[in-house]
KOLFI-784005 format. One line per 10 residues: number of its first residue (from 1); their letters; for each residue x, y, z of C-alpha. Coordinates in Angstrom, 3 decimals. Layout:
// KOLFI-784005
NUM = A = X,Y,Z ~ ...
This chain:
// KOLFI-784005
1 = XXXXXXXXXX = -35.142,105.111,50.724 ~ -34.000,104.139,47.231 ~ -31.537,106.264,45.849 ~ -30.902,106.533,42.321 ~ -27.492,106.994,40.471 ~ -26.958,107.597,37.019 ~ -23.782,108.603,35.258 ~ -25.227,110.623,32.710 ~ -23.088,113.512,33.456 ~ -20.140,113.989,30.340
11 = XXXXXXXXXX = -16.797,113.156,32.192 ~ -13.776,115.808,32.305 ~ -10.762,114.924,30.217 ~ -6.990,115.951,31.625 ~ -7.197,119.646,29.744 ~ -9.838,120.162,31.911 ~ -12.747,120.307,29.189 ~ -16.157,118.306,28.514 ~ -15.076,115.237,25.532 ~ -17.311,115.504,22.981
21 = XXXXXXXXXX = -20.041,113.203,22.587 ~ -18.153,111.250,19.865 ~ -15.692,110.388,22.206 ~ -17.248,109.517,24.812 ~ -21.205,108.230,25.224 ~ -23.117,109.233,28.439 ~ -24.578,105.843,29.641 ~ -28.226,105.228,29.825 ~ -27.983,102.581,32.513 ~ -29.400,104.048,35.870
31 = XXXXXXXXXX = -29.215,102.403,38.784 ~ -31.235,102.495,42.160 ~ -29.890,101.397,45.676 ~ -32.190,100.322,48.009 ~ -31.745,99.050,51.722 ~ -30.152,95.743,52.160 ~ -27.712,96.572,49.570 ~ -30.114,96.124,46.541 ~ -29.156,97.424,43.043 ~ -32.109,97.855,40.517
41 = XXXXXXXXXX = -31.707,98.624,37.300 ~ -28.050,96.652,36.682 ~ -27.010,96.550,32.891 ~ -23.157,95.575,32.369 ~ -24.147,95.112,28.818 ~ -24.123,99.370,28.739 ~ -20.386,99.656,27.633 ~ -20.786,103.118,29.044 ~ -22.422,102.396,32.302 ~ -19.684,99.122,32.214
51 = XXXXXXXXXX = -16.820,101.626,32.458 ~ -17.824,104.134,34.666 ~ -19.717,102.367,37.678 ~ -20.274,98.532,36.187 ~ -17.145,97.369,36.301 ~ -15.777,98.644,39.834 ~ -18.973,96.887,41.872 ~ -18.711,93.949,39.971 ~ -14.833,93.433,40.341 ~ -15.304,94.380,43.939
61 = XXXXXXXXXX = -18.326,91.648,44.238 ~ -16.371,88.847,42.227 ~ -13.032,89.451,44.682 ~ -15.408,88.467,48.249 ~ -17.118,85.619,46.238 ~ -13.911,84.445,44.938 ~ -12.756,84.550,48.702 ~ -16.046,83.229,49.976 ~ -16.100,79.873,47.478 ~ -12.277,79.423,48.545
71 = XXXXXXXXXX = -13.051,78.811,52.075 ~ -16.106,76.758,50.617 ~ -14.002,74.670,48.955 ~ -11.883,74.147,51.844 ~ -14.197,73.096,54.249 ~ -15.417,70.833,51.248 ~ -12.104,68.756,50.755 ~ -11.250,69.065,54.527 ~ -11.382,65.953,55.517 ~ -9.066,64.401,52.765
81 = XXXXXXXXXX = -6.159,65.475,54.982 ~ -7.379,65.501,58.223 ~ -8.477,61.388,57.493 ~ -4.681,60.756,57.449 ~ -3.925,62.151,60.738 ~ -6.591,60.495,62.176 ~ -4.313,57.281,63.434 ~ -2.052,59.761,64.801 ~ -4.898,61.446,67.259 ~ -6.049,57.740,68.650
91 = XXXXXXXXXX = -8.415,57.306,66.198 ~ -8.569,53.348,64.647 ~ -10.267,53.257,60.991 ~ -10.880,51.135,58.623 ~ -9.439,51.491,55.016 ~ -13.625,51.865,53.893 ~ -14.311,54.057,56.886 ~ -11.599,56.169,55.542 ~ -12.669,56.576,52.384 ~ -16.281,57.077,53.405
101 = XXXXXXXXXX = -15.673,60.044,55.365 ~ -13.387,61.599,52.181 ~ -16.178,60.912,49.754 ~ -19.109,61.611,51.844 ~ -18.936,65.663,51.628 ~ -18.329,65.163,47.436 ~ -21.651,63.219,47.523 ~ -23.959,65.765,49.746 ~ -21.723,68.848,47.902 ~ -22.919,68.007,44.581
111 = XXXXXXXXXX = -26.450,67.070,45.598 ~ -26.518,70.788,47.051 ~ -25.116,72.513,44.001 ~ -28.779,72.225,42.438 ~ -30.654,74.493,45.511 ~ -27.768,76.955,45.882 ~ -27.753,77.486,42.074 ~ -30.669,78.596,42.325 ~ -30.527,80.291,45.599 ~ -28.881,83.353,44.156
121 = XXXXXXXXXX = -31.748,84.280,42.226 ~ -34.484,83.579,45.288 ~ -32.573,85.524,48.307 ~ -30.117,87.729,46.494 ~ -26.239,87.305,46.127 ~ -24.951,89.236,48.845 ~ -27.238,87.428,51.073 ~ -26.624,83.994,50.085 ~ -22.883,84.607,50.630 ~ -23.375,85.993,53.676
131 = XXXXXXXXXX = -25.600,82.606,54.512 ~ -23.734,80.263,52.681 ~ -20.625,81.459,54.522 ~ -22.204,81.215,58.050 ~ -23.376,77.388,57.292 ~ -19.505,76.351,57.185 ~ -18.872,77.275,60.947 ~ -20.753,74.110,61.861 ~ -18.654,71.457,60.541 ~ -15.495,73.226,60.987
141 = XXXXXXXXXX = -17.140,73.739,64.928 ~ -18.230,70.477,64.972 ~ -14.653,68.765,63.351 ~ -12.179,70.900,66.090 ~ -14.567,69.005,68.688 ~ -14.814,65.503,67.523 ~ -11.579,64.984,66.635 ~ -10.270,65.482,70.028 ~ -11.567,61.895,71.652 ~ -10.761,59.138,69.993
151 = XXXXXXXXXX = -13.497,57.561,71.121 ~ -16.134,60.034,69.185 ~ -18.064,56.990,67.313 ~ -17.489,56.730,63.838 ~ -21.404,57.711,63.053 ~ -20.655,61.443,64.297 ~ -17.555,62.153,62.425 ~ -19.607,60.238,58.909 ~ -22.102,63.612,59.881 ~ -19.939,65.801,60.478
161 = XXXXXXXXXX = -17.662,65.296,56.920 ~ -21.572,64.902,55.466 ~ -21.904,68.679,57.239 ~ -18.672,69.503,55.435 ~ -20.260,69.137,52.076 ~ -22.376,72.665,52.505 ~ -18.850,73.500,51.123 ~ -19.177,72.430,47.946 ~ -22.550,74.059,46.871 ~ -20.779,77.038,47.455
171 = XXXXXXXXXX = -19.512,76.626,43.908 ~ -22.763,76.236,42.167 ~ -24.343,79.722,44.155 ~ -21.150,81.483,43.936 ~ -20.916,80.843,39.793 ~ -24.242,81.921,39.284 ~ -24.119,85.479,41.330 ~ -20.856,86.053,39.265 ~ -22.867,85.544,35.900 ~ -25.059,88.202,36.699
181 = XXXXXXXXXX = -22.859,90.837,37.410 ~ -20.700,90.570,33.945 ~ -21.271,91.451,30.551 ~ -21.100,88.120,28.047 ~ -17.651,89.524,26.684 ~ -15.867,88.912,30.120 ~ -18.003,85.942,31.922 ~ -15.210,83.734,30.577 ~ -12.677,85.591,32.640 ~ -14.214,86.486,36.016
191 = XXXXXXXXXX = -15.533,82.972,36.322 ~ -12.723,81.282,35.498 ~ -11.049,83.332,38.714 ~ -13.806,82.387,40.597 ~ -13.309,78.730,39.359 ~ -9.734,79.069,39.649 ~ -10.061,80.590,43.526 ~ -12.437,78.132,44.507 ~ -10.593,74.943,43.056 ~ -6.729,76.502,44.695
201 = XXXXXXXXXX = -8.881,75.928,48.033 ~ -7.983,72.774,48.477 ~ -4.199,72.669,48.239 ~ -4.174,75.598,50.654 ~ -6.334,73.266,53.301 ~ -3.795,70.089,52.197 ~ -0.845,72.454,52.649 ~ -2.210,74.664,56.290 ~ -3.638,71.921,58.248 ~ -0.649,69.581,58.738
211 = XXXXXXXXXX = 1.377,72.511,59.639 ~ -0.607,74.057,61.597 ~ -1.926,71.327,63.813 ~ 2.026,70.564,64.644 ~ 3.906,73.786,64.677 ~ 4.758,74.564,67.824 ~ 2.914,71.705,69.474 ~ 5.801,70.638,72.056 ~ 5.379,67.393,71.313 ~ 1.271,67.298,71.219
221 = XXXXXXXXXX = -0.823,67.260,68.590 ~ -3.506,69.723,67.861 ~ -5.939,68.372,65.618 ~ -8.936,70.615,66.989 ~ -7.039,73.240,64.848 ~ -7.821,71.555,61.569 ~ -11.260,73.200,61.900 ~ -10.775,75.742,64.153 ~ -8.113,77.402,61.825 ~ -10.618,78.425,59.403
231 = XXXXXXXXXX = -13.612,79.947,61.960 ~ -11.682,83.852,61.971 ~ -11.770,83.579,58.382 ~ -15.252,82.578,57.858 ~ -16.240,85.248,59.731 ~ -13.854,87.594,58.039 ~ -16.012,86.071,54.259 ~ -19.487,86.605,56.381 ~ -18.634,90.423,56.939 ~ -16.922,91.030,54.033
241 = XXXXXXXXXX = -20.350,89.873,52.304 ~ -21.969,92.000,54.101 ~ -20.292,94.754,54.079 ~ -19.135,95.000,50.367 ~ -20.994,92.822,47.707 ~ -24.569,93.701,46.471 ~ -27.852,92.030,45.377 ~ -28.719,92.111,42.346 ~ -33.082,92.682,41.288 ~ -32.195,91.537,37.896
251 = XXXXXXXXXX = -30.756,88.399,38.590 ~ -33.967,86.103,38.120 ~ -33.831,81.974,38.219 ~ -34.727,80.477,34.582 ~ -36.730,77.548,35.813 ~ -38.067,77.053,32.155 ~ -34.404,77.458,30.661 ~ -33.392,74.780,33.666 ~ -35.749,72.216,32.582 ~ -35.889,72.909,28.457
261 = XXXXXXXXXX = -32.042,71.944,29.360 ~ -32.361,68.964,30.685 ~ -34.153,67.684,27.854 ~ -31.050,68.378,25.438 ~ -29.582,65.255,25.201 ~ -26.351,66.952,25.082 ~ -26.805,68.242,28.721 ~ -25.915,64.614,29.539 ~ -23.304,63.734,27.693 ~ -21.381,66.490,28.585
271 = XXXXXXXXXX = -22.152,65.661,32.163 ~ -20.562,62.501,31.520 ~ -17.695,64.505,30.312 ~ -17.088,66.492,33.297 ~ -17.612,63.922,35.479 ~ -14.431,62.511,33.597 ~ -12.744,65.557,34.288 ~ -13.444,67.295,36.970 ~ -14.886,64.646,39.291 ~ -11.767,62.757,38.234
281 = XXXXXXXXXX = -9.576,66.204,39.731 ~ -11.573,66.429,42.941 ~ -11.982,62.844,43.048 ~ -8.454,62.339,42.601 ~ -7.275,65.545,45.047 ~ -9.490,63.949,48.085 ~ -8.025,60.582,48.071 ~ -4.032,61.641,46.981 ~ -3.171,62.306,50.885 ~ -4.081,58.750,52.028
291 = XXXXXXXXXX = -3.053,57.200,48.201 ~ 0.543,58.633,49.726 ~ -0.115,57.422,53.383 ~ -1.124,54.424,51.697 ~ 1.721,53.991,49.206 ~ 4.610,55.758,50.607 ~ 3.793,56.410,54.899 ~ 7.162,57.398,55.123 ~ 6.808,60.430,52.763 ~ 3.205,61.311,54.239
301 = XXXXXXXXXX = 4.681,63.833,55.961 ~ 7.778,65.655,55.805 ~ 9.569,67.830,59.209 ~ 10.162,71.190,58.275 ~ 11.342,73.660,61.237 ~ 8.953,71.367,63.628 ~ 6.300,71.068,61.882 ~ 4.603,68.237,59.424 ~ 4.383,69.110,55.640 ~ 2.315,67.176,52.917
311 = XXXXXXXXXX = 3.171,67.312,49.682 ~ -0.233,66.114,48.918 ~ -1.189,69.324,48.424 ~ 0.785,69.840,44.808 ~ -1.675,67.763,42.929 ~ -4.797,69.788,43.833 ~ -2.589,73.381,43.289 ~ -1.459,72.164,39.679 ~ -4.518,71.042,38.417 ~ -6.124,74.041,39.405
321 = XXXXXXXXXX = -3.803,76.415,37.953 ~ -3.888,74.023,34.696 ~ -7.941,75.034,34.669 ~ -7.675,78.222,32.871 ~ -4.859,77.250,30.354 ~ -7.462,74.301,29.414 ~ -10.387,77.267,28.581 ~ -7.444,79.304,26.567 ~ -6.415,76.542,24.698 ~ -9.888,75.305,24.056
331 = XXXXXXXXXX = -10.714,79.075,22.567 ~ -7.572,78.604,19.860 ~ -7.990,75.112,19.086 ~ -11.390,74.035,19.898 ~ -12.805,72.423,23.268 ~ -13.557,69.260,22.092 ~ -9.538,68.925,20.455 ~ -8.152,70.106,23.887 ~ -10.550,67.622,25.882 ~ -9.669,64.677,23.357
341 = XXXXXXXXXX = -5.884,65.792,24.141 ~ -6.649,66.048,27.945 ~ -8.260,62.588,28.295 ~ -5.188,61.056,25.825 ~ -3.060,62.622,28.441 ~ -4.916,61.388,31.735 ~ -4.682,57.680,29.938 ~ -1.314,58.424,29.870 ~ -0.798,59.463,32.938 ~ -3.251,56.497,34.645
351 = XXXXXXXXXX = -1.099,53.988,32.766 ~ 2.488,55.191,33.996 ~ 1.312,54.933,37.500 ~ 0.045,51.513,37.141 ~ 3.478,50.288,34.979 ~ 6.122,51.986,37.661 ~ 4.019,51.148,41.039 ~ 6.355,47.908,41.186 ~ 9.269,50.287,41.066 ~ 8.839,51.611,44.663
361 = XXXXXXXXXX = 9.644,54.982,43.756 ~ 8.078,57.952,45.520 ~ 9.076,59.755,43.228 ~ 7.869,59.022,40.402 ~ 4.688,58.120,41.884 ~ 4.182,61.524,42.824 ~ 5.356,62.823,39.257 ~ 2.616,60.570,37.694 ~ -0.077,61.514,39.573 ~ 1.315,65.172,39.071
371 = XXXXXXXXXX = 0.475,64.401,35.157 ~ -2.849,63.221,35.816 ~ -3.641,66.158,37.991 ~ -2.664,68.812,35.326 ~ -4.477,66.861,32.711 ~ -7.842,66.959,34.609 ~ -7.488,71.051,34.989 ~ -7.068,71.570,31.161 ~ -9.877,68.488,30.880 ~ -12.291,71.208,33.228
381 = XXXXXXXXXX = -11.315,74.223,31.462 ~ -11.466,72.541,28.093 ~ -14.788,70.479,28.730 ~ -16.310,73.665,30.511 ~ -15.925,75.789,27.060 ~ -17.511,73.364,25.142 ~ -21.009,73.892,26.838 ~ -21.714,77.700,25.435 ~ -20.467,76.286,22.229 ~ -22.405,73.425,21.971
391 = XXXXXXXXXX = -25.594,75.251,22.622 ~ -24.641,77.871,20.179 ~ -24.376,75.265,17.490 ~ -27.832,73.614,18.824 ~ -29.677,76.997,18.183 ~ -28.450,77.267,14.394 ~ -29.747,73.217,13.913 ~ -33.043,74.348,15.503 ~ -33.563,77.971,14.092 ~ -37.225,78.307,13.399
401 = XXXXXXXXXX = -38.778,76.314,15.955 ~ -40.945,78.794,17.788 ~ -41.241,76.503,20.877 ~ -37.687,76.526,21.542 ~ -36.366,77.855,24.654 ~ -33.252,80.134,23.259 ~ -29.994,78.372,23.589 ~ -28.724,81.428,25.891 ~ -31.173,80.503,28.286 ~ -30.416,76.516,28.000
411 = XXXXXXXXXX = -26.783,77.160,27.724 ~ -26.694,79.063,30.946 ~ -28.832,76.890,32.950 ~ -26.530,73.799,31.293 ~ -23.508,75.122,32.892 ~ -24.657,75.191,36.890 ~ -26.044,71.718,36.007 ~ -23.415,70.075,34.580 ~ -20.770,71.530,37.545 ~ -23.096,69.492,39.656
421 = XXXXXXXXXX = -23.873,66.523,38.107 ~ -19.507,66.640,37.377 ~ -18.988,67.081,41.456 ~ -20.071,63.536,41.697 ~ -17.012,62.210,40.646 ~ -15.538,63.559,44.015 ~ -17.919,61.038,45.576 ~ -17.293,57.941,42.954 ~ -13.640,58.173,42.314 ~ -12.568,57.404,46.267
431 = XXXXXXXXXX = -15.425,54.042,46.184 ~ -13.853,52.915,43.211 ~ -10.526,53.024,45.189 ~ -12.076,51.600,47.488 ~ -14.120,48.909,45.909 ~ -10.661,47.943,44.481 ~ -8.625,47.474,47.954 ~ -11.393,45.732,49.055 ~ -11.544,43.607,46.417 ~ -7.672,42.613,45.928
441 = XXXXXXXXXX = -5.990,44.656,48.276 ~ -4.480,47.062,45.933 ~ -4.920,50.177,43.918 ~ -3.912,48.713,40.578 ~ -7.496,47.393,39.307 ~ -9.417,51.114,40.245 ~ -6.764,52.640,38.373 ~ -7.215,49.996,34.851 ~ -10.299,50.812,35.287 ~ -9.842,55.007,35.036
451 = XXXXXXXXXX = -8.044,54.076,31.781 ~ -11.063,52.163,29.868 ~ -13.362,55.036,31.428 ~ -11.234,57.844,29.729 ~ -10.657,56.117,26.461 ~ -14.280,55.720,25.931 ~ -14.814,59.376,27.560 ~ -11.891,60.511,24.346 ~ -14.024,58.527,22.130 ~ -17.449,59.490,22.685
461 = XXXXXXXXXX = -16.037,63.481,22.380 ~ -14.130,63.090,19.025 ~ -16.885,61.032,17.781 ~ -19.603,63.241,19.095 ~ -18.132,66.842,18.925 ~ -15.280,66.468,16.225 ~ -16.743,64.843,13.507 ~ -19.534,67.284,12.040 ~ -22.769,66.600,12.755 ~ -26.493,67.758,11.570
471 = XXXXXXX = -27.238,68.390,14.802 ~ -24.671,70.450,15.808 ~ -25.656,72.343,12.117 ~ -22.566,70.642,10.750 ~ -19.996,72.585,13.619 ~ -17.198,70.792,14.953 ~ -16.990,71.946,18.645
């Protein structure tokens, strides 16, 4: 039976007495709970309703999603580190086999993001959790198993890291449940920590998995962990989903505001853009354990009280925490100044790597690449902000066109598909690695060719977004 709740009753201050109405407004938001953990009726725009019941379920909703997308994004990037132990479990691969099964689960990740954005909408948030959650036990099943015989052909483990992109949609599903349960004055914050959580996801799998498949081991090595590790805590995600977070009646999918989007021309070039940036971070954070394997085998791994560290990991956990410093700055100097600065400083960064590779030095290798890593978080944070902005500006060029979709609408369907057409970088950064090695037997070319790709990237966003333009009604973004 539904069961209403309204807080309509005046709260009691510390004396013990009724504030006056001035003080404090009785909300007008009621909301009804139905079976299956249904909330009608949900209205975080109610500053009263916000503070007294809005903001508790939402917090408690955006803290299982947050864990949920982490262990999405885990299972996503997985098989960046467990590729380079590989040849240490019997297996023989190939340089393009390897990077195959890295980019593989980008590929079918960002191809998903479209459904599961707007899977949210069609089954409810707590229930797409709960499913989306549940869908990651098979590949990290299916890895513990096929990892163990070295003789498991190399067409199973391609499905199996194709499995491990269900991962990755995560994001897109995960984003868009979030957005419903916050008012517009604090989306910025709650889904930039469930960005944030997701993207930290994997450094912790780069960082866990060689320890754990080697501490304690006496001398054998358990790669079967690598997926097995993670099964207790899917099902911990799976229950928490269902035991905590809520559906939402009001959260509807905006197939017209999805499709009068993709028709702004803008959509696209800020796809572009965030291909640039964050395709280049989880591009870049799939293929830095085997770059170092590669590189530097004798700093792969590092023995630490008997077991096997990676400091793979690092690149991944600073460009992640970089993420929200890119949004903040983008709010006090403008996205499209912070994303011209982030792109200068990937250059940069692309270009010292390339000029002290001849050097030898692990070292400074890794600091390089440590650059480029925290200049693709800021790039994601900073290219991110621009989208609201952008279609903010796009509804003052077209005020007074009574066919046009509002720019709310487009903006917020822009943003789930733009973090999916931007996931394909995860998928195109490792080929063009690849394409490279094949090509000359070295990194060097792939990596000239990141530095033309960002300097027209830095151009086309000070040209585009910078200098004022009528359609942008004269705003520089």
């Amino acid at each position: 039976m539904a069961t209403p709740l309204s807080s309509t009753a005046p709260s009691i201050t510390a004396s013990g007495t009724a504030p006056s109405a001035s003080v404090i407004e009785a909300p007008q938001t009621t909301l009804t709970f139905r079976p299956g953990r249904w909330i009608d009726g949900w209205n975080p725009e109610d500053a009263a309703f916000w503070a007294s019941q809005g903001r508790a379920i939402a917090r408690r909703n955006l803290g299982w999603s947050i864990f949920a997308e982490f262990l999405g994004f885990i299972i996503w990037q997985l098989w960046s580190i467990v590729v380079v132990m590989l040849p240490n479990a019997g297996f023989t691969l190939t340089t393009t086999e390897s990077f195959w099964l890295i980019s593989l689960p980008s590929l079918v990740g960002a191809t998903l993001r479209f459904p599961y954005t707007f899977a949210v909408a069609t089954f409810g948030g707590r229930n797409w959790t709960i499913v989306s959650a549940a869908l990651l036990l098979i590949p990290a099943t299916a890895l513990g198993f096929a990892v163990q015989n070295p003789e498991t052909p190399f067409g199973v483990l391609l499905l199996i890291a194709a499995l491990g992109g269900v991962g990755g949609g995560n994001f897109a599903s995960s984003m868009a449940n979030i957005t419903y349960f916050f008012p517009q004055r604090e989306k910025g914050w709650a889904l930039g920590l469930n960005a944030a959580g997701g993207n930290i996801g994997t450094a912790i799998a780069q960082l866990l998995v060689p320890i754990a498949v080697t501490l304690g081991a006496a001398g054998t090595f358990n790669i079967q962990l690598a997926g097995w590790m993670w099964i207790p805590l899917i099902l911990v995600a799976m229950w928490g989903a269902y035991r905590f977070m809520d559906n939402l009646s009001s959260a509807k999918a905006d197939f017209a505001g999805a499709a009068s989007a993709l028709r702004e021309p803008h959509l696209w070039i800020m796809a572009v853009l965030y291909i640039g940036t964050f395709g280049s971070f989880i591009g870049f954070a799939g293929v830095f354990p085997k770059l170092i394997a590669d590189q530097f085998p004798e700093f792969s791994t590092f023995q630490v009280a008997g077991a096997s560290l990676s400091l793979a990991f690092m690149g991944a956990l600073v460009g992640s925490l970089a993420r929200p410093y890119g949004g903040k700055l983008a709010d006090r100097f403008g996205g499209a100044r912070m994303t011209v600065a982030a792109f200068g400083v990937m250059i940069l960064g692309a270009l010292s790597l390339i000029l002290t590779l001849p050097l030898g030095s692990f070292w400074v290798f890794l600091g390089c690449f440590l650059l480029l890593f925290v200049a693709t978080g800021m790039g994601n944070g900073a290219t991110y902000r621009m989208i609201p902005s952008i279609f903010a500006a796009r509804g003052a060029a077209t005020a007074g066109d009574p066919h046009a979709v509002s720019t709310q609408r487009q903006g917020a369907a822009a943003l789930g598909l733009i973090s999916a057409i931007g996931a394909y970088g995860g998928f195109v950064i490792p080929q063009v690695l690849n394409a490279s090695h094949a090509a000359t037997g070295g990194y060097v070319a792939a990596f000239w060719g990141f530095v033309a790709a960002y300097a027209v990237l830095m151009t086309i966003t000070a040209v585009v977004y910078i200098v004022p333009r009528a359609s942008l009604a004269g705003h520089r973004i």
